[in-house]
MARFIRO-748319 format. One line per field, with one value per residue (C-alpha): y, x, z; residue number from 1. Coordinates in nm, 2 decimals, decimal comma, always signed. Each point is the difference from the previous one (the first is absolute). Example, Ala and Ser with C-alpha at 12.3 -4.5 7.8 and 13.67 -1.06 7.14 Angstrom:
BEGIN
y	[-0,45 | +0,34] $
x	[+1,23 | +0,14] $
z	[+0,78 | -0,07] $
pos	[1 | 2] $
This chain:
BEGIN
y	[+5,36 | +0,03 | -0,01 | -0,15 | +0,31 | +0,06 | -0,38 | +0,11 | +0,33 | -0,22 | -0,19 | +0,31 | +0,10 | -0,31 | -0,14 | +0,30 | -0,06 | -0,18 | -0,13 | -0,28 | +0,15 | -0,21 | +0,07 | -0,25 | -0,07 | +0,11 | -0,38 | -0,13 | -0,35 | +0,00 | +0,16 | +0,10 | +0,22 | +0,22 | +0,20 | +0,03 | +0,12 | -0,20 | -0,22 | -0,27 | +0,22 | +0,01 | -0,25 | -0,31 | -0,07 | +0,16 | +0,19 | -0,23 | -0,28 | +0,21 | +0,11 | -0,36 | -0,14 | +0,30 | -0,25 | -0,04 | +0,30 | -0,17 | -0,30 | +0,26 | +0,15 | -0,12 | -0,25 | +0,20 | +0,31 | -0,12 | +0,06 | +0,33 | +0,10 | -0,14 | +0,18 | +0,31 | -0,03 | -0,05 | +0,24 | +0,30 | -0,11 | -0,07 | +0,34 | +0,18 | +0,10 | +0,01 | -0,29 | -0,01 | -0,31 | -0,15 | -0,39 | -0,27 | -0,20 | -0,25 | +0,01 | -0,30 | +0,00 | -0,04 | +0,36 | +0,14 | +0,37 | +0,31 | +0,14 | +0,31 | -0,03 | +0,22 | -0,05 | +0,29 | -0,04 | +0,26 | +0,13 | +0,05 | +0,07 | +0,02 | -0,14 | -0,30 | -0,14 | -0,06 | -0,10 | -0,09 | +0,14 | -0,20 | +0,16 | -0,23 | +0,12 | -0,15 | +0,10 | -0,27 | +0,27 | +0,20 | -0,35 | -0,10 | +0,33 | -0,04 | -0,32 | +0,13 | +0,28 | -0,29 | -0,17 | +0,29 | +0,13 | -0,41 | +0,05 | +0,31 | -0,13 | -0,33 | +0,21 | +0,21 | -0,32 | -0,10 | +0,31 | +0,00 | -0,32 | -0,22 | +0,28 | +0,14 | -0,31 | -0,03 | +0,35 | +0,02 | -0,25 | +0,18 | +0,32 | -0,22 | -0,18 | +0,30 | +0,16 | -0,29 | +0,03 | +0,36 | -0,11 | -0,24 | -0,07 | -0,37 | -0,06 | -0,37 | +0,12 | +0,28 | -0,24 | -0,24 | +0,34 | +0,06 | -0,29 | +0,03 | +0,30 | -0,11 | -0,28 | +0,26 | +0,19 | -0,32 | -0,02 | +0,34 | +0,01 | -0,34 | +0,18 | +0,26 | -0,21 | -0,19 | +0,31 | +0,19 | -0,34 | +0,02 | +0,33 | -0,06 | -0,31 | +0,15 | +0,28 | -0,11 | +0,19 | -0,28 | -0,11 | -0,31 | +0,02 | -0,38 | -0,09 | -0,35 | -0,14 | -0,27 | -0,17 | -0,22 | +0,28 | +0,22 | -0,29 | -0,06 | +0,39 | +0,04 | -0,32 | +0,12 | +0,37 | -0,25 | -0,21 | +0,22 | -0,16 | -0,34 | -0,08 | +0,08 | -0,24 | -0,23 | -0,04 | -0,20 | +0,19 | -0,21 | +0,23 | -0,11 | -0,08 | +0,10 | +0,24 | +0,21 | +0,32 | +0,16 | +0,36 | +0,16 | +0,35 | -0,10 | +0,28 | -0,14 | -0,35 | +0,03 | +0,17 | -0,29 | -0,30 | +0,22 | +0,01 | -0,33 | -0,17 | +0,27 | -0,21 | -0,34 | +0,10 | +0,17 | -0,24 | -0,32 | -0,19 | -0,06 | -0,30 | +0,02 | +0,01 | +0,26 | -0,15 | +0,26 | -0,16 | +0,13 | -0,15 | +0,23 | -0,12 | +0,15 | +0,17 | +0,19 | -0,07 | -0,17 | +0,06 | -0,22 | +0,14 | -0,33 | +0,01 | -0,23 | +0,28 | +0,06 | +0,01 | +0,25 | -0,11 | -0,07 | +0,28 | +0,24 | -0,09 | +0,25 | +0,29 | -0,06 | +0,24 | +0,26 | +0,33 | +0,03 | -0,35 | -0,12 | -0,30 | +0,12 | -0,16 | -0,04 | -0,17 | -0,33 | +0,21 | +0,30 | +0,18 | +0,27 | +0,02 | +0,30 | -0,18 | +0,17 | -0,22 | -0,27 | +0,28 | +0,17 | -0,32 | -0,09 | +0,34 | +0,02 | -0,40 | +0,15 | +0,29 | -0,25 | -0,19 | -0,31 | -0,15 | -0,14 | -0,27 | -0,13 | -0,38 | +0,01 | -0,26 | +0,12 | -0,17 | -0,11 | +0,25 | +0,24 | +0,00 | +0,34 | -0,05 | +0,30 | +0,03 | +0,20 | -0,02 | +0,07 | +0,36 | +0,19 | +0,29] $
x	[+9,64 | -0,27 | +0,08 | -0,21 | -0,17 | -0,10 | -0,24 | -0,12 | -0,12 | -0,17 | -0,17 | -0,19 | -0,07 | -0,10 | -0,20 | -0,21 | -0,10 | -0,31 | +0,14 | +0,27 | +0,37 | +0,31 | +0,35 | +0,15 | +0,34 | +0,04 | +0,07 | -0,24 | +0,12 | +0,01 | -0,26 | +0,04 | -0,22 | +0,25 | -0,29 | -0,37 | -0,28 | -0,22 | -0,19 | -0,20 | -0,35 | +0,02 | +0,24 | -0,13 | +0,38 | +0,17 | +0,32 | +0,21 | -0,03 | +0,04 | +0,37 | +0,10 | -0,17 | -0,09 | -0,11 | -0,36 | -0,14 | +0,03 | -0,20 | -0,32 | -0,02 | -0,26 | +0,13 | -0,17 | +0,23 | +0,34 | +0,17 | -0,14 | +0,14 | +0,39 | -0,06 | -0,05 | +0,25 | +0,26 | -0,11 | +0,06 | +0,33 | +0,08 | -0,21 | +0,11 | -0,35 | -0,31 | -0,20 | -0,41 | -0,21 | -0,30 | +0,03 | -0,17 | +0,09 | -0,15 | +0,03 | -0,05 | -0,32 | -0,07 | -0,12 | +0,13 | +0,09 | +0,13 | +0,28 | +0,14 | +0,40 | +0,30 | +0,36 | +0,19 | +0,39 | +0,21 | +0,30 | +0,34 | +0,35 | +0,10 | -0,38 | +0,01 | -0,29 | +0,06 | -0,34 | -0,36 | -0,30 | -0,30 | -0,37 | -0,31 | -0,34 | -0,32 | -0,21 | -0,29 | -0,30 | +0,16 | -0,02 | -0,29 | -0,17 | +0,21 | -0,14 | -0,35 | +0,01 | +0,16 | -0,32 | -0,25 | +0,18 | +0,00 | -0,42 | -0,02 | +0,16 | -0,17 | -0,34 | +0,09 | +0,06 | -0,36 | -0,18 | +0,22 | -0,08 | -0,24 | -0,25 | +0,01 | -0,13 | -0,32 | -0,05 | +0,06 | -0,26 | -0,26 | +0,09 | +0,01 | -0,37 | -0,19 | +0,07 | -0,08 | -0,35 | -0,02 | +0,05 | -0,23 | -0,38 | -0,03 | -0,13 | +0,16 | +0,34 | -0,04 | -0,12 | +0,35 | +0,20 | -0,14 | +0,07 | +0,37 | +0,02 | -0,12 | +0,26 | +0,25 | -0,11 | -0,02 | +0,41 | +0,05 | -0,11 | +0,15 | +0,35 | -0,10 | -0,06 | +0,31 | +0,20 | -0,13 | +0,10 | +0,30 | +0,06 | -0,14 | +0,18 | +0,39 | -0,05 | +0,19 | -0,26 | -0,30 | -0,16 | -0,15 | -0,28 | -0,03 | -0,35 | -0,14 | -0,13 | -0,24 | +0,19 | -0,27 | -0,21 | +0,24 | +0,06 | -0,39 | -0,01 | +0,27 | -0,11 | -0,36 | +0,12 | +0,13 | -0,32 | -0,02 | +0,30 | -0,01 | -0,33 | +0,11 | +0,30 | -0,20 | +0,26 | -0,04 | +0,13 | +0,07 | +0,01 | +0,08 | -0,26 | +0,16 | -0,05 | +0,37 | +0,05 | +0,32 | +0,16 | +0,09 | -0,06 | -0,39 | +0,05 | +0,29 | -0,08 | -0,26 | +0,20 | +0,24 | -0,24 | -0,17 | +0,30 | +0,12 | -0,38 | +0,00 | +0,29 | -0,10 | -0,36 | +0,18 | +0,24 | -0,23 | -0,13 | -0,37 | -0,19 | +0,30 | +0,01 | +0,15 | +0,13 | +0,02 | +0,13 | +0,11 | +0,23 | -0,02 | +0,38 | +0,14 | +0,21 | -0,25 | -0,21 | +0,02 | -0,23 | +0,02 | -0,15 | +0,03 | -0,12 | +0,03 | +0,07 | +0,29 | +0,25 | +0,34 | +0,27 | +0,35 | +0,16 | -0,29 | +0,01 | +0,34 | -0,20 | -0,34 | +0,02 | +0,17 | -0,19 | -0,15 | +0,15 | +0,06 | -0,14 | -0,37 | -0,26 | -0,33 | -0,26 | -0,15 | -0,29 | +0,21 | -0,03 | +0,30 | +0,26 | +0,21 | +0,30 | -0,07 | -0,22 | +0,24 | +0,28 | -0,27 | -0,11 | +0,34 | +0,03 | -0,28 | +0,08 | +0,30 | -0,11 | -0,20 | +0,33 | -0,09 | +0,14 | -0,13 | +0,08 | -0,10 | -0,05 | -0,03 | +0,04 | -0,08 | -0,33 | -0,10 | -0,06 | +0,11 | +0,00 | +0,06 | +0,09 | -0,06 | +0,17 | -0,08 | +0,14 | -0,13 | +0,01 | -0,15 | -0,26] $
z	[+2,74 | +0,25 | +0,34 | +0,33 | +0,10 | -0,38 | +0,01 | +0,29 | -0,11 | -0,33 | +0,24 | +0,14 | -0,33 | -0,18 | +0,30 | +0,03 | -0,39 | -0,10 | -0,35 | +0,05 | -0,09 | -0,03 | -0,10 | -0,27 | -0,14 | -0,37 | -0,11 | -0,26 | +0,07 | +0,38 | +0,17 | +0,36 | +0,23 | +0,21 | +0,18 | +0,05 | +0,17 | +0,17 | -0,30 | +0,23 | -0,04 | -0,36 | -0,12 | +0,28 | -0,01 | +0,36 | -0,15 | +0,25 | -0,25 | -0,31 | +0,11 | +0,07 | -0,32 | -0,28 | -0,21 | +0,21 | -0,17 | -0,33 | +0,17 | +0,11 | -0,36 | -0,24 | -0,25 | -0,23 | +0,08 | +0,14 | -0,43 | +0,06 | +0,33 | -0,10 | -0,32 | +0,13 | +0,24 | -0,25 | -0,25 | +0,30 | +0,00 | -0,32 | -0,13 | +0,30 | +0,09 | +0,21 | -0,12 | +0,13 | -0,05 | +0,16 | +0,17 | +0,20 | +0,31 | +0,19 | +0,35 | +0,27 | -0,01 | -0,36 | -0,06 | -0,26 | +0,00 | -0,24 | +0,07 | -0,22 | -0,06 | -0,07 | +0,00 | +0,00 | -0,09 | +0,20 | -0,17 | +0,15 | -0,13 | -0,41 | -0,02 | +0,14 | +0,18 | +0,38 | +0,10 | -0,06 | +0,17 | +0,00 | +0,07 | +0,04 | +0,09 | +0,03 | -0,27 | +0,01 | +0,04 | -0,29 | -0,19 | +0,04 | -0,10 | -0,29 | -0,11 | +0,10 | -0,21 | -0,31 | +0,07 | -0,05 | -0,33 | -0,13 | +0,11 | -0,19 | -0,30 | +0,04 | +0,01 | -0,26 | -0,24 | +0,08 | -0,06 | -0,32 | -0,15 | +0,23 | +0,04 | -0,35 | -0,17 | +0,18 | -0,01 | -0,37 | -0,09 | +0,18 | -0,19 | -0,34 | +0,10 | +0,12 | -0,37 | -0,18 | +0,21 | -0,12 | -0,34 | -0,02 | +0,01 | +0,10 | +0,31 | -0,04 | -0,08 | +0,30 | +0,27 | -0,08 | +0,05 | +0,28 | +0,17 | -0,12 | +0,15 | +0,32 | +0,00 | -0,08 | +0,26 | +0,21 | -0,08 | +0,07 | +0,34 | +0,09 | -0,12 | +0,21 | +0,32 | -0,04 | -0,05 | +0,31 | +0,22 | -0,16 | +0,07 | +0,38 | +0,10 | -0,12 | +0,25 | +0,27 | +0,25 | -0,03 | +0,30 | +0,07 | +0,26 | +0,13 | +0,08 | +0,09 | -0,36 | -0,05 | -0,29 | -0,18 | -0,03 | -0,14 | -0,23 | -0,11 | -0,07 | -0,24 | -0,15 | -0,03 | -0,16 | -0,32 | +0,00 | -0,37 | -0,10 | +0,20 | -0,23 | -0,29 | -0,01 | +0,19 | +0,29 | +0,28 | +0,33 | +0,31 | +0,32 | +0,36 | +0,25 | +0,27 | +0,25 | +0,08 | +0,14 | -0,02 | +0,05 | -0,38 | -0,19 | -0,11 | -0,35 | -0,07 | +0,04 | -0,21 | -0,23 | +0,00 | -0,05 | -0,27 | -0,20 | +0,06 | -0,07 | -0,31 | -0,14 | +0,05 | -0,17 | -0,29 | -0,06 | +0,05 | -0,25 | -0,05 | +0,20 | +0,24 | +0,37 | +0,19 | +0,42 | +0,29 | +0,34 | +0,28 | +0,25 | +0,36 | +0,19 | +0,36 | -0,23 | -0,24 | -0,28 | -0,30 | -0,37 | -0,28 | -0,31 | -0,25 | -0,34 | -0,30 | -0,32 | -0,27 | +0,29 | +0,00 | -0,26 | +0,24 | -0,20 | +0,10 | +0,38 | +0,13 | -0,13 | +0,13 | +0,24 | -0,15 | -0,02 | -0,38 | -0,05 | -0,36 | +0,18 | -0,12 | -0,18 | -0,13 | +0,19 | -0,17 | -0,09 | -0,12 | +0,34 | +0,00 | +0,28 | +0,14 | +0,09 | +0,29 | +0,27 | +0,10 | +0,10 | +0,19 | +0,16 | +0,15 | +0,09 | +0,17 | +0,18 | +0,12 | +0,15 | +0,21 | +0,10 | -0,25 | -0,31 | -0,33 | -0,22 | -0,33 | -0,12 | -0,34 | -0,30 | -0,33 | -0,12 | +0,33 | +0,22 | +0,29 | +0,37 | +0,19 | +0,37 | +0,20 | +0,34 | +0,33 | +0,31 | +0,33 | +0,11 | +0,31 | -0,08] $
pos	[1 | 2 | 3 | 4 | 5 | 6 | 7 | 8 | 9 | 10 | 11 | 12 | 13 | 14 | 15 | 16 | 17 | 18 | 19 | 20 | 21 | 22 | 23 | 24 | 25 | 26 | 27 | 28 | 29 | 30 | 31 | 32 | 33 | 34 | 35 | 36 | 37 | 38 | 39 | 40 | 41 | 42 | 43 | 44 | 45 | 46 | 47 | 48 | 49 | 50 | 51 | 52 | 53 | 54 | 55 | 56 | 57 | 58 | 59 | 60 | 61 | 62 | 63 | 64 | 65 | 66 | 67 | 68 | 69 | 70 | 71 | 72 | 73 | 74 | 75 | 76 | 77 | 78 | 79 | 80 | 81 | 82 | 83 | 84 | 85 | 86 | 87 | 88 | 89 | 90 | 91 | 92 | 93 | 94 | 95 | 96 | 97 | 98 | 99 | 100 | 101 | 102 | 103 | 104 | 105 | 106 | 107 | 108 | 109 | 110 | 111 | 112 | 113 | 114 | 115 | 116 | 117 | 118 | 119 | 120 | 121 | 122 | 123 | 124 | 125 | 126 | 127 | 128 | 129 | 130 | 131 | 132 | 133 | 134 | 135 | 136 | 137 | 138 | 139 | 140 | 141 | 142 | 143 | 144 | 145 | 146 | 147 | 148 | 149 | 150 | 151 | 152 | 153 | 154 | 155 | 156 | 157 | 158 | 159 | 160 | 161 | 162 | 163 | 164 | 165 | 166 | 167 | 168 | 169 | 170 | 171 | 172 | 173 | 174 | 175 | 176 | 177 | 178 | 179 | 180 | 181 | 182 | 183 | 184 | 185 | 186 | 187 | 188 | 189 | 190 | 191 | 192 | 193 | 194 | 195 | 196 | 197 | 198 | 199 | 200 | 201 | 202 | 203 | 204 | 205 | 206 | 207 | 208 | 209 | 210 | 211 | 212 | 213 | 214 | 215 | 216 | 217 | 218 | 219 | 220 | 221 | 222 | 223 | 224 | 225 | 226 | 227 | 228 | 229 | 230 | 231 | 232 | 233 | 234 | 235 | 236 | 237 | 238 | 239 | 240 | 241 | 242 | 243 | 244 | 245 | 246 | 247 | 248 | 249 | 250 | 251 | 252 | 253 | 254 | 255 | 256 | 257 | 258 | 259 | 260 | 261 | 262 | 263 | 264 | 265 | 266 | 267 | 268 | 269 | 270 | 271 | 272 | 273 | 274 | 275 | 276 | 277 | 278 | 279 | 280 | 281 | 282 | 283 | 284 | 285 | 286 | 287 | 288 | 289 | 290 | 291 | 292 | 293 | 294 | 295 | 296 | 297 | 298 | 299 | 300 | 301 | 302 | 303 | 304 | 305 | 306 | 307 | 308 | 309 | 310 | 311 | 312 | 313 | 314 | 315 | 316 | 317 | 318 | 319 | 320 | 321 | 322 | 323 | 324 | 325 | 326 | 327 | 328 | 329 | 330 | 331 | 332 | 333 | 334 | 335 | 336 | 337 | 338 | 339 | 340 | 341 | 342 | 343 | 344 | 345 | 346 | 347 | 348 | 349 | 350 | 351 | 352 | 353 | 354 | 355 | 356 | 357 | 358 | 359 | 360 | 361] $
């Protein structure tokens, strides 16, 4: 049995230790902390109040991860070994951190377990670049998939047109081809420009440089580079005429309302009307993109974002979609501190709400 002198000496030790390091009983059914080091740092729980009540530590771990942690503390007993595994807990102030885990059973006489030694260490950064480097293989193979399938169809029926040119001497026949393969080509590069954005908006380095933005006329351009498109479906577009300056990334505000005014074109019917508002608050600002197309199925609508969602469709005119551009749009709202919601009812129509809060250059 340990004597005075003996806690006092594993107070030197264990207080001098970054990682948290407890002494346990060996009872799997009544668990009871009979030393520690100090655990307030990475714990948020003083060890004062974990000797009178143990039972607090269960109360900072994740919900998610409390099975796991009994678990493993039962299977080093029972198994008479070092068990390792990774946990969450959420301190007083609602951040939630990593922690790594082992319990170590130490063995005494005719192989009985005495004790339990506990390790904890924060292990957030380690985490995090875990999840990073998840992320970038899920891009690769997500990219990968594209150039596999996507990018292979467009590019094939290019290849397949230009020989049938080669083969043939009609100009009429020719001329079609070629404007197939400019369509396809058309495709292609679209693919292309929604794959780079992609690509650009996952890497957790992006920058947004915040510049005052004259809204409307950021509207009227984007709206003008479809005039193409607008005439040909013969869509009325409704823009605001206002005058409101406000402080966001110009490129990638463009790059949002492009997408988002890309959509409601696409997927609008013809002789319909297309509403932009805007709505400037104390709080931020507010854009409405209404329009009055083949709306998004309820089933579809958990998926929408998703990146190469099976949520894609046709345009009403055929146009082709990535499955790509709303995943990049919300990516691209958030890094701006916003949100973005969708009203949608099939048949009638869809309403994307874009929204930015106020934030100093």
């Amino acid at each position: 049995m340990m004597n005075i002198s003996t806690y006092g000496m594993l107070d030197v030790i264990f207080n001098n230790i970054e990682h948290v390091l407890f002494v346990t009983n060996a009872d799997e059914n009544n668990f009871n902390v009979l030393h520690l080091n100090d655990t307030n740092q990475t714990l948020g729980v003083k060890k004062e109040l974990l000797y009178k009540d143990p039972f607090l530590l269960f109360k900072t771990i994740h919900s998610d991860d409390k099975k796991l942690f009994i678990q493993s503390y039962k299977s080093s007993i029972k198994e008479k070994k070092a068990v390792e595994f990774d946990f969450r807990i959420i301190k007083s102030d609602d951040e939630i951190c990593w922690l790594y885990g082992k319990f170590i059973p130490v063995i005494g006489d005719y192989g009985r377990i005495n004790r339990v030694v506990g390790v904890a260490a924060d292990v957030s950064d380690r985490k995090k670049e875990e999840f990073r480097l998840t992320n970038l293989y899920k891009v690769q193979g997500d990219v990968m998939k594209m150039l596999a399938h996507d990018l292979r169809t467009p590019i094939s029926g290019v290849k397949i047109l230009a020989e049938s040119i080669l083969a043939s001497n009609k100009k009429e026949l020719s001329n079609d081809h070629l404007s197939r393969i400019i369509s396809n080509c058309n495709e292609t590069l679209m693919l292309m420009e929604d794959l780079l954005s992609y690509i650009q908006t996952d890497a957790e380095h992006i920058q947004i440089n915040l510049s005052d933005v004259r809204v409307e006329q950021s509207i009227n351009l984007v709206v003008e580079s479809f005039s193409t498109k607008i005439s040909e479906k013969e869509i009325t577009v409704n823009v605001p005429n206002t005058q409101t300056i406000f402080s966001l990334d110009s490129l990638r505000f463009n790059q949002i309302l492009t997408n988002v005014i890309s959509n409601a074109i696409k997927f609008s019917n013809r002789n319909s009307r297309i509403s932009i508002s805007l709505e400037s608050t104390k709080k931020g600002l507010i854009v409405n993109v209404s329009d009055q197309g083949i709306g998004i199925p309820e089933h579809m609508m958990s998926a929408i974002f998703d990146v190469f969602t099976t949520s894609r469709r046709s345009g009403t005119s055929g146009e082709k979609a990535t499955g790509l551009g709303l995943s990049i749009t919300k990516r691209l709202v958030e890094f701006h501190g916003g949100k973005i919601q969708l009203i949608s009812k099939e048949s009638e129509g869809t309403t994307v709400q874009l929204t930015f809060p106020k934030i100093n250059n």
